[in-house]
C-alpha positions in Angstrom: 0.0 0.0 0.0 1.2 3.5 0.4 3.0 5.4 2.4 0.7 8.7 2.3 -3.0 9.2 2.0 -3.6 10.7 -1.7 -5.8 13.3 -2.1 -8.9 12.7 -4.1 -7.8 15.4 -6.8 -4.6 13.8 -7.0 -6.2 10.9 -8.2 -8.4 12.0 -10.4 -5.8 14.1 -12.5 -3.4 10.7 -12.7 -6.4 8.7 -13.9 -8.8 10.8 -16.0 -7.0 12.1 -19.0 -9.7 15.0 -19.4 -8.9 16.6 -15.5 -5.1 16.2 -16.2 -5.8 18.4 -19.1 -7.8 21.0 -17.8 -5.2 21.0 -14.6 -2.3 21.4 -17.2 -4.0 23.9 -19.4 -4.5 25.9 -15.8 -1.0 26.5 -15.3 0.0 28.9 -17.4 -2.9 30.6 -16.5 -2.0 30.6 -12.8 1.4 31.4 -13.7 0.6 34.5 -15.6 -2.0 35.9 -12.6 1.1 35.7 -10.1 3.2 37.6 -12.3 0.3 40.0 -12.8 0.1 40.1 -8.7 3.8 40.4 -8.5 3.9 43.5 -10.8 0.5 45.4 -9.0 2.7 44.6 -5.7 5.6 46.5 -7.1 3.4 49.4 -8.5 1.7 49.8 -4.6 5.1 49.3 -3.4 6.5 52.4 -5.5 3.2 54.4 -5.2 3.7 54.5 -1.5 7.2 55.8 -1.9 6.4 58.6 -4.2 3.6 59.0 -2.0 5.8 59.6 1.2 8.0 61.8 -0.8 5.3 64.3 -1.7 4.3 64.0 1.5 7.8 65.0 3.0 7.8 68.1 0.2 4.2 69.2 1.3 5.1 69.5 4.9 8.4 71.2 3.9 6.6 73.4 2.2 4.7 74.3 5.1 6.6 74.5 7.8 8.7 76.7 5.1 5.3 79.3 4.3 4.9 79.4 8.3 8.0 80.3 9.3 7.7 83.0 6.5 4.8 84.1 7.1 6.1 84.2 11.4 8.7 86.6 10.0 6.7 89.2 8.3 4.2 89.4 11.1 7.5 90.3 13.3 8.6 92.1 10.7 5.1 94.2 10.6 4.7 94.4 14.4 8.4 95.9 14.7 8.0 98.5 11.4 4.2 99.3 13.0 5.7 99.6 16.6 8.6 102.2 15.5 6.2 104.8 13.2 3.5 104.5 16.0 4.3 108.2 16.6 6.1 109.5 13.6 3.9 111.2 11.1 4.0 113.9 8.6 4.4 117.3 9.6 0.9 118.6 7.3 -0.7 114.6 8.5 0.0 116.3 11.9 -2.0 118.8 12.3 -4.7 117.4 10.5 -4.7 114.9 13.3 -4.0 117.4 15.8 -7.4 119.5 14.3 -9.8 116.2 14.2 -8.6 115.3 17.7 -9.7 118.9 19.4 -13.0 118.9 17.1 -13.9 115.4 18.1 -12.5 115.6 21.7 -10.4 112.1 22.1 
């Protein structure tokens, strides 16, 4: 007798000449749908590399606008702080007029 229990399939592919065909007319089939897998693995694989690339640029990018845009409103606040008093000498008393006539 033998040494291992055969499978039912494996039977039936030894025996009947029709289910050894259809098994050996599979293969190539199956052996072109793992290569097809193989390459969509690849693709995802490289997608989510480009994908943390642009995601590394992006935040870059932003950290770059907001340290910009941190400068100019120190920038602004300093420029605003040191004309706060300074104005023209014919802006003056125009101010100096509106302030009496409306009293602040």
């Amino acid at each position: 007798m033998h040494t291992y229990k055969p499978t039912l399939n494996l039977l039936q592919r030894k025996r009947c000449h029709r289910l050894n065909r259809k098994h050996e007319a599979r293969e190539p089939l199956l052996k072109f749908l793992e290569e097809v897998n193989r390459k969509m693995k690849e693709d995802a694989n490289m997608m989510k590399k480009k994908l943390e690339v642009v995601d590394l640029k992006i935040r870059k990018e932003e950290n770059e606008l907001e340290k910009k845009w941190e400068k100019k409103k120190t920038t602004r606040g300093q420029t605003s702080q040191k004309t706060k008093g300074r104005c023209f000498p014919w802006c003056r008393s125009i101010l100096q007029h509106r302030q009496k006539a409306f009293g602040n």
